[in-house]
Phi, psi and omega in degrees: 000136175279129193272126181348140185252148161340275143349318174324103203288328171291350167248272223284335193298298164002274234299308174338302166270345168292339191254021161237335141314329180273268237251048121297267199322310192287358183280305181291345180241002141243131184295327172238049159244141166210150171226141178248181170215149190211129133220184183262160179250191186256150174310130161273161161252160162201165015288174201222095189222159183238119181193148163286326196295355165316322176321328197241358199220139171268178179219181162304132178304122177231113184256126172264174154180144222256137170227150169231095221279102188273013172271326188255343193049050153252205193206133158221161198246085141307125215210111174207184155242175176342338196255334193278294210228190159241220197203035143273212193291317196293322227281310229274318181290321199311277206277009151289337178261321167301329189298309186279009162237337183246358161276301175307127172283156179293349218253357166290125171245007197230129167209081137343106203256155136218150205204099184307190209263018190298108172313275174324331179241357194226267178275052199245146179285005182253346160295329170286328151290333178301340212269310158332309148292004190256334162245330196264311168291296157299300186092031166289329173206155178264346150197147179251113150279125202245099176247170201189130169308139156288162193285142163101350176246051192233047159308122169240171175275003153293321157335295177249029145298335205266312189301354154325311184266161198264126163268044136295315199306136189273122175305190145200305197219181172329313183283340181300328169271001186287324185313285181331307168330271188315340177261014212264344200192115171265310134295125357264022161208169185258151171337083171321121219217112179277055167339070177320337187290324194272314178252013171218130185247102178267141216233171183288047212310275180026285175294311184302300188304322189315326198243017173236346180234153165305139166321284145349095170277120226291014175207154217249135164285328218281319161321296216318139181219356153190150198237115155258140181220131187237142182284003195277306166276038191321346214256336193224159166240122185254130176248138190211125179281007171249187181252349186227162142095193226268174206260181164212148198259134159234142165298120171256321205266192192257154180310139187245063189246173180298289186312337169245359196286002199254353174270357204284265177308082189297167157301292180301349181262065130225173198272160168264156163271143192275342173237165194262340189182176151009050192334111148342124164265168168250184222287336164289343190276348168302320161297309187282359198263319194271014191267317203294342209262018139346292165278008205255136246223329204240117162307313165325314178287331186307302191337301184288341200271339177282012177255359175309137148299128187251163170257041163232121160318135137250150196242147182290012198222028166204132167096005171318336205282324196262007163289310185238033162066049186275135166301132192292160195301106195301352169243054182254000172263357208283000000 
């Protein structure tokens, strides 16, 4: 007998959604099982206004990411832009340790993940540590299952949490899309919608993880098609590149013998805030922002786009025009 292809668009892509179809059922009929789905959406811009000159100008990044629930269909939106955070492995555990203490019921000990296959933000070793300290350490679940798509089968339902929203709708400033959000979907509940600036304290895990685990990650991600990590079993990560047959175990933590065990706690392993403040934009796109909000309809909105920072000197012999908001030429598209 010939053994499964990967590849196969009818075996493992199939399998995918059958074992997200399975544990949708085990969500709804066991009480400390839940299964999510999770990814980042595409950015909006803003402000998102109608003029041409948006044509010509960048604007600001407004980024959501979506965890989704499948027992319940329900949806929440973390939600910020370019200046509160960026969208790497610390920004994505960040607001994952918020989902999982101010969402989550407590009384979930089983949590089943699905994710594409995205390095940075999925499959990376500091997201994998994280899940690891979320069971063997914090003692937050008694097991985390990771399951992750083959290329070409990775609709997941956040695709149609996020087509919900009109990314037509006119912007000015952040909160206008969060408004959009929250009108975006009534059934069956409307778009939980998270203001990251205000409610995620995004924190350094990377650094924090650096001094509890190897350096080194003892297992290549890019194969991986499910990852289990069980509190029964602290010591290893078990993985597998199919959907089917048996896991294979690697040791992640570190030797615990009398010569290093007095490094097992460091001075430096606490967690941190990963940013100090306000995120620096850069300096042209700081230009177009302040050239568009001109056209901004709402004071409030000039307000956010002149308190904006740029990550440049400025200099005084440049950008005069959008230092001091001289109304743009009525023929300058001419």
């Amino acid at each position: 007998m010939t053994a499964k292809k990967d590849q196969s668009p009818n075996g493992n892509g199939d399998k995918f959604y059958e074992l997200k179809k399975k544990y949708r059922r085990a969500a709804k009929k066991t009480p400390d099982l839940e299964a999510i789905v999770k990814d980042y959406q595409r950015n909006l811009p803003t402000p998102n206004i109608t003029t041409n000159d948006v044509y010509y100008r960048r604007q600001l990044n407004f980024i959501s990411f979506n965890v989704h629930v499948l027992s319940d269909e329900s949806s929440i939106f973390y939600t910020y832009d370019e200046t509160v955070a960026r969208k790497g492995a610390d920004d994505v555990c960040s607001m994952l340790e918020h989902y999982f203490f101010k969402f989550l019921d407590p009384k979930i000990r089983q949590l089943i993940i699905f994710c594409d296959s995205c390095a940075g933000q999925n499959k990376n070793y500091t997201t994998i540590r994280f899940f690891h300290y979320m069971v063997c350490i914090k003692k937050r679940f008694d097991s985390i299952k990771m399951v992750f798509p083959i290329r070409g089968h990775s609709y997941l339902e956040c695709d149609r949490d996020m087509g919900k929203i009109n990314s037509k709708s006119y912007t000015e400033v952040p909160d206008d899309w969060r408004n959009i959000f929250l009108q975006s979907r009534q059934k069956p509940t409307p778009f939980n919608v998270i203001d990251c600036a205000i409610e995620v304290e995004f924190k350094t895990w990377t650094d924090y993880f650096s001094d509890l685990y190897p350096t080194k990650n003892p297992i290549p991600t890019r194969p991986i098609r499910v990852l289990l990590i069980e509190e029964s079993k602290p010591r290893f990560i078990n993985h597998k590149s199919t959907y089917h047959g048996p896991y294979l175990s690697v040791v992640i933590t570190r030797a615990t013998n009398k010569r290093n065990r007095k490094n097992k706690i460091n001075k430096n392993s606490i967690l941190r805030p990963l940013y100090d403040g306000p995120l620096p934009i850069k300096k042209a796109k700081l230009n177009d922002l302040l050239h568009l909000k001109q056209f901004l309809t709402n004071s409030d909105a000039q307000q956010f786009y002149a308190a904006l920072k740029s990550d440049e000197t400025d200099r005084d012999d440049v950008d005069v025009e959008y230092a001091d908001n001289i109304p743009i030429d009525e023929n300058e598209d001419a």
